[in-house]
C-alpha positions in Angstrom: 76.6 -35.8 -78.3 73.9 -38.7 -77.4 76.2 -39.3 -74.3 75.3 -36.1 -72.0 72.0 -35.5 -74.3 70.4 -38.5 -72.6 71.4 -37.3 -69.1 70.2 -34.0 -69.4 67.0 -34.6 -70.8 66.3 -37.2 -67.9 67.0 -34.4 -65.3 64.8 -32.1 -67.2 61.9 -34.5 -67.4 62.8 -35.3 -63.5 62.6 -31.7 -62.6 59.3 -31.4 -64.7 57.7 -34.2 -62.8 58.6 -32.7 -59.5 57.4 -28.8 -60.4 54.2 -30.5 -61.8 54.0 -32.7 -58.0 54.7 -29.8 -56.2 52.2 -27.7 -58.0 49.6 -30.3 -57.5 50.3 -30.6 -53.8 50.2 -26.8 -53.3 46.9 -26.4 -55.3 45.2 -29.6 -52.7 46.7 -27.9 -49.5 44.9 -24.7 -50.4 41.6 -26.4 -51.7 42.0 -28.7 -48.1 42.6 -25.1 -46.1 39.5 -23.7 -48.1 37.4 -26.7 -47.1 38.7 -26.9 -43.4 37.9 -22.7 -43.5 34.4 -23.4 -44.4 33.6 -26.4 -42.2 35.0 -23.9 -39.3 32.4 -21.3 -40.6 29.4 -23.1 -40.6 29.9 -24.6 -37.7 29.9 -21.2 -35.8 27.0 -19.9 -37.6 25.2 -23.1 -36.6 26.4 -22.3 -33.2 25.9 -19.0 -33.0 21.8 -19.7 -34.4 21.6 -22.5 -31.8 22.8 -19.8 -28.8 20.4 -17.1 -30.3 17.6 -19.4 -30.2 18.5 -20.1 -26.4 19.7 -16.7 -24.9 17.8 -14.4 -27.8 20.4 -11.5 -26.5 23.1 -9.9 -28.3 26.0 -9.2 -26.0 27.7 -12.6 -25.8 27.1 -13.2 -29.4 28.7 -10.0 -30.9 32.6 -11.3 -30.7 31.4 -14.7 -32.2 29.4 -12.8 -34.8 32.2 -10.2 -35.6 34.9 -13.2 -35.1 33.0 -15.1 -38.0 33.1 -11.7 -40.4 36.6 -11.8 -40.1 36.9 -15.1 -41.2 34.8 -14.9 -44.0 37.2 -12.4 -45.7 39.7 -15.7 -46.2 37.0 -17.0 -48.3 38.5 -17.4 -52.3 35.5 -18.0 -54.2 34.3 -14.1 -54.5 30.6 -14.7 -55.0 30.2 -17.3 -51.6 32.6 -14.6 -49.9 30.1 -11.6 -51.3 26.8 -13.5 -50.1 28.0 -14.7 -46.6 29.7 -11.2 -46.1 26.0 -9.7 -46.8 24.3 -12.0 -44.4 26.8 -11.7 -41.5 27.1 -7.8 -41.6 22.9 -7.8 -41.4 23.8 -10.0 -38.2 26.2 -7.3 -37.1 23.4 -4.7 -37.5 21.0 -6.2 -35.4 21.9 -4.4 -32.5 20.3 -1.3 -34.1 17.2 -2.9 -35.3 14.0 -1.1 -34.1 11.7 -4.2 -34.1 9.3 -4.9 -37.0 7.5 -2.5 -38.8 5.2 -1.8 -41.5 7.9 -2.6 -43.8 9.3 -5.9 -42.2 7.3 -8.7 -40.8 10.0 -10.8 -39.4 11.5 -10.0 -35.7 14.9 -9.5 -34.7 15.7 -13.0 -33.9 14.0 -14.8 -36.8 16.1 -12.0 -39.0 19.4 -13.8 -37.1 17.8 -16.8 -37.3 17.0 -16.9 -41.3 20.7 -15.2 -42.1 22.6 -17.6 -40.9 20.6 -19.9 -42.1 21.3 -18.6 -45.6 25.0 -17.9 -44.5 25.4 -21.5 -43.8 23.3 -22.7 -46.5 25.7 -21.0 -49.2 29.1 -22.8 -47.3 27.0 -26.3 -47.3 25.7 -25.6 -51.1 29.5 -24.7 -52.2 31.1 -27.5 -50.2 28.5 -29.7 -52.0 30.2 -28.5 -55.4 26.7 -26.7 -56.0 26.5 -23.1 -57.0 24.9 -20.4 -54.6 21.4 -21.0 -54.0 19.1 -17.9 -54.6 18.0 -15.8 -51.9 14.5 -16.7 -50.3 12.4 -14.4 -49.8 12.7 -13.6 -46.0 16.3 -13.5 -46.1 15.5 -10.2 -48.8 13.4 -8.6 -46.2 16.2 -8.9 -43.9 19.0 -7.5 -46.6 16.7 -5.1 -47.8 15.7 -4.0 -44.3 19.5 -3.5 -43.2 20.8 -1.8 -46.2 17.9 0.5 -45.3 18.9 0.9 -41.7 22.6 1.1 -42.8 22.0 4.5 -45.7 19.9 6.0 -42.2 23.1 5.3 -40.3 26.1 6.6 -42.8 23.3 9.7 -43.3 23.7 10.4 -39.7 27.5 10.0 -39.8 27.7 11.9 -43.2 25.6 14.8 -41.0 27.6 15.0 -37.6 30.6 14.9 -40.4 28.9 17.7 -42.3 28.0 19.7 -38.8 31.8 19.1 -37.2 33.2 20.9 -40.7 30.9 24.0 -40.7 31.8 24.4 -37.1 35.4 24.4 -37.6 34.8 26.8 -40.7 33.1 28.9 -38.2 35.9 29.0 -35.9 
């Protein structure tokens, strides 16, 4: 019985040793692809903050911009992906900002300007091994100010919606 016992329980143990190296190589591969994925990010929010601080216009940086929201969806931690998701669709929704109000102090390019900031702030903080840092002050103006603008826009929608279906119950 000892003679085949011995040989099996090697190639058990041999398999083990392999599943567990394999398991540990698969589990680095993703955290190296998380880390290259967030290098990649913050580098084009840097980029795109350095090119609104030099052109201040919106038309060559929208692809980069909506490029970057993509990306941000491959993020795995939910709670960095939830906060630079925030920040980047503000960004998106500066193309409807109206300028600064009685309810904002902060104009449209120090509102791009302080979201990425934060954006990349929360990648560099997470890369570090830190948690999320809590969100300044200005960077709440600017979320507050663009979920604002954003319930005026679905209103709108949620009104031409509401106007295009009593007009077909009228025909």
């Amino acid at each position: 019985m000892t003679q085949w016992l011995l040989p099996v329980l090697g190639a058990f143990l041999g398999y083990l040793g392999h599943w567990g190296q394999q398991t540990l190589g698969r589990r680095h591969g993703r955290r190296d692809a998380q880390q290259q994925l967030m290098r990649q990010l913050r580098e084009k929010l840097l980029e795109m903050q350095r090119q609104w601080r030099i052109f201040d216009t919106w038309g060559e940086l929208k692809p980069l911009a909506e490029a970057v929201y993509l990306d941000s969806d491959l993020l795995l931690n939910e709670e960095l992906r939830s906060r630079v998701r925030g920040d980047l669709y503000a960004i998106l929704l500066v193309d409807h900002y109206a300028g600064p109000s009685n309810q904002i102090v902060l104009t449209r390019s120090e509102s791009v300007v302080y979201l990425c900031q934060d954006a990349s702030g929360c990648i560099a903080a997470h890369i570090r091994g830190s948690g999320v840092p809590p969100i300044s002050r200005e960077v709440s103006q600017c979320l507050w100010y663009y979920a604002q603008m954003r319930a005026r826009i679905d209103f709108a929608v949620q009104a031409r919606m509401d106007a295009r279906d009593a007009l077909i119950d009228l025909i």
